[in-house]
TORDRENBA-653818 format. One record per residue (C-alpha): x, y, z; residue number from 1. Coordinates in steps of 0.001 Angstrom, whole numbers, plus 524288, in hexadecimal, padded with zeros to 5 digits. Example, Ala and Ser with C-alpha at 12.3 -4.5 7.8 and 13.67 -1.06 7.14 Angstrom:
2
@c1: 8300C | c2: 7EE6C | c3: 81E78 | i: 1 .
@c1: 83566 | c2: 7FBDC | c3: 81BE4 | i: 2 .
! end
This chain:
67
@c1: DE607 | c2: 9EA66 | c3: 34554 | i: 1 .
@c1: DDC5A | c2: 9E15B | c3: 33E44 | i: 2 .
@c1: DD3C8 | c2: 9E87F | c3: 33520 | i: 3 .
@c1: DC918 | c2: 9DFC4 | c3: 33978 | i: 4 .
@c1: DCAAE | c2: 9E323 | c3: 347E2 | i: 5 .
@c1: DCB0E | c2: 9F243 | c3: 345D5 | i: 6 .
@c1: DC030 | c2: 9F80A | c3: 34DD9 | i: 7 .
@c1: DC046 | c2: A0670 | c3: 346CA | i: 8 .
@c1: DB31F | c2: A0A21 | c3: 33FE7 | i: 9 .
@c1: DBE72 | c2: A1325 | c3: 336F6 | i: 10 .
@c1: DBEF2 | c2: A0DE7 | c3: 32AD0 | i: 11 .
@c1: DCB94 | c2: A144F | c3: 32971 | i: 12 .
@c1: DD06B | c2: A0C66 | c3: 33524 | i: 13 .
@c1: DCC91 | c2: 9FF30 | c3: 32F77 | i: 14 .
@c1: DD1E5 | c2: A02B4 | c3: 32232 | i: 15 .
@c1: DDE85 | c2: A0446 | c3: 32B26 | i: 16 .
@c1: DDE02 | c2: 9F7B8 | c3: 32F69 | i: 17 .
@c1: DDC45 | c2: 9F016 | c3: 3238B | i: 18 .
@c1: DE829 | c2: 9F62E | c3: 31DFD | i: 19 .
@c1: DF038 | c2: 9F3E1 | c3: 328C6 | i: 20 .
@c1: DEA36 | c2: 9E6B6 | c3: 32789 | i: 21 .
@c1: DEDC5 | c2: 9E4D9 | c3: 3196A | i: 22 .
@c1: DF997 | c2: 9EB47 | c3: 31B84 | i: 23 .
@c1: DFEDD | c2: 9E1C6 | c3: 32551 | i: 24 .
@c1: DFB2F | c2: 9D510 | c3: 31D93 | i: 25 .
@c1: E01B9 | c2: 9DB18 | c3: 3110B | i: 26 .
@c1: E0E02 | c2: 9DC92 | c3: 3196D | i: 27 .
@c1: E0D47 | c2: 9CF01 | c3: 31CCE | i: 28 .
@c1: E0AA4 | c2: 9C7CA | c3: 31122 | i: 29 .
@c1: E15DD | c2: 9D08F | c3: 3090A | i: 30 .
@c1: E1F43 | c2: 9CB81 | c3: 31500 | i: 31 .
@c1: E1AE0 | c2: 9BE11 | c3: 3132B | i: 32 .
@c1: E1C26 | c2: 9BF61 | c3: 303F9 | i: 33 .
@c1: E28D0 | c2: 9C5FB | c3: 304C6 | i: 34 .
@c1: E2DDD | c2: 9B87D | c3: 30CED | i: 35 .
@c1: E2785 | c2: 9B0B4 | c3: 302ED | i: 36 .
@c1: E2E11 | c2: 9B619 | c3: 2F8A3 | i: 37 .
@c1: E3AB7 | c2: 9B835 | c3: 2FD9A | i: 38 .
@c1: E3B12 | c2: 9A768 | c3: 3032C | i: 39 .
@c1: E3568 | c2: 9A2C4 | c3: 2F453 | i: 40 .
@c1: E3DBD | c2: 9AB1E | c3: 2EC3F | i: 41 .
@c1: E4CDE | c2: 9B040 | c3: 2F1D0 | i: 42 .
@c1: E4EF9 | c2: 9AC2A | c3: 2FF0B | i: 43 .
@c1: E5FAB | c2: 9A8BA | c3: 2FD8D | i: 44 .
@c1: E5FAA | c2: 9B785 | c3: 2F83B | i: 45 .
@c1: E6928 | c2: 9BE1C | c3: 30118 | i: 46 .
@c1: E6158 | c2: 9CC26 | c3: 3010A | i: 47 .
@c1: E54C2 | c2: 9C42F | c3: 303F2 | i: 48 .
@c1: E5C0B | c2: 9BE89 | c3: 310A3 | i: 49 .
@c1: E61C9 | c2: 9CCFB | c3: 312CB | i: 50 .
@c1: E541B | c2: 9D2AB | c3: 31158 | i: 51 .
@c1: E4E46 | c2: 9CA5A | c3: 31A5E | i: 52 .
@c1: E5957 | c2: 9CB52 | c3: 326BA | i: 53 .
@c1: E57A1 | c2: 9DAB0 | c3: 3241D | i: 54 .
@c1: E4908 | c2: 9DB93 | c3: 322CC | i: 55 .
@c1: E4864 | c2: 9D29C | c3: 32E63 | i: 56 .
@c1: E534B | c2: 9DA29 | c3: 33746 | i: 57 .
@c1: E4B28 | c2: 9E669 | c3: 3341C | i: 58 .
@c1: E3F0F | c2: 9E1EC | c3: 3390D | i: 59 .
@c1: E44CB | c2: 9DE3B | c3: 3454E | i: 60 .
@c1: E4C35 | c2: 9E972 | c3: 34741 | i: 61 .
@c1: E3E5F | c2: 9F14C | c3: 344F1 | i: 62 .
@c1: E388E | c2: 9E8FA | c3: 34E79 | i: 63 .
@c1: E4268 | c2: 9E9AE | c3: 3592F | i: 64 .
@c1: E41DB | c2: 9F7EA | c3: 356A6 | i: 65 .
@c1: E33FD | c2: 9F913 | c3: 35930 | i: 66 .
@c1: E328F | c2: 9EF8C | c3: 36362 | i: 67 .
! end
């Protein structure tokens, strides 16, 4: 849903949108940060490496799950 596209008169509705809006580009950018971080700073850690193969093997297992 794109705030600017919503076609309620509901103020309530649109307020809706822009924080699932904002909600969805914080998300993003504290992903992309999180990579950022993680590559510049500790990337030979070994729990960094074990993070990331869980993390990632848990969002595939959520999406086979709800595919």
């Amino acid at each position: 849903m794109v705030p600017s596209r919503v076609a309620s008169s509901d103020l309530r509705v649109r307020a809706w949108a822009w924080y699932l809006e904002l909600s969805i580009w914080s998300l993003l950018l504290m992903a992309l940060s999180g990579v950022y971080l993680w590559l510049s700073t500790r990337p030979r850690h070994r729990w960094a490496r074990v993070s990331l193969v869980v993390g990632t093997l848990v969002l595939v297992g959520f999406y086979w799950v709800v595919r």
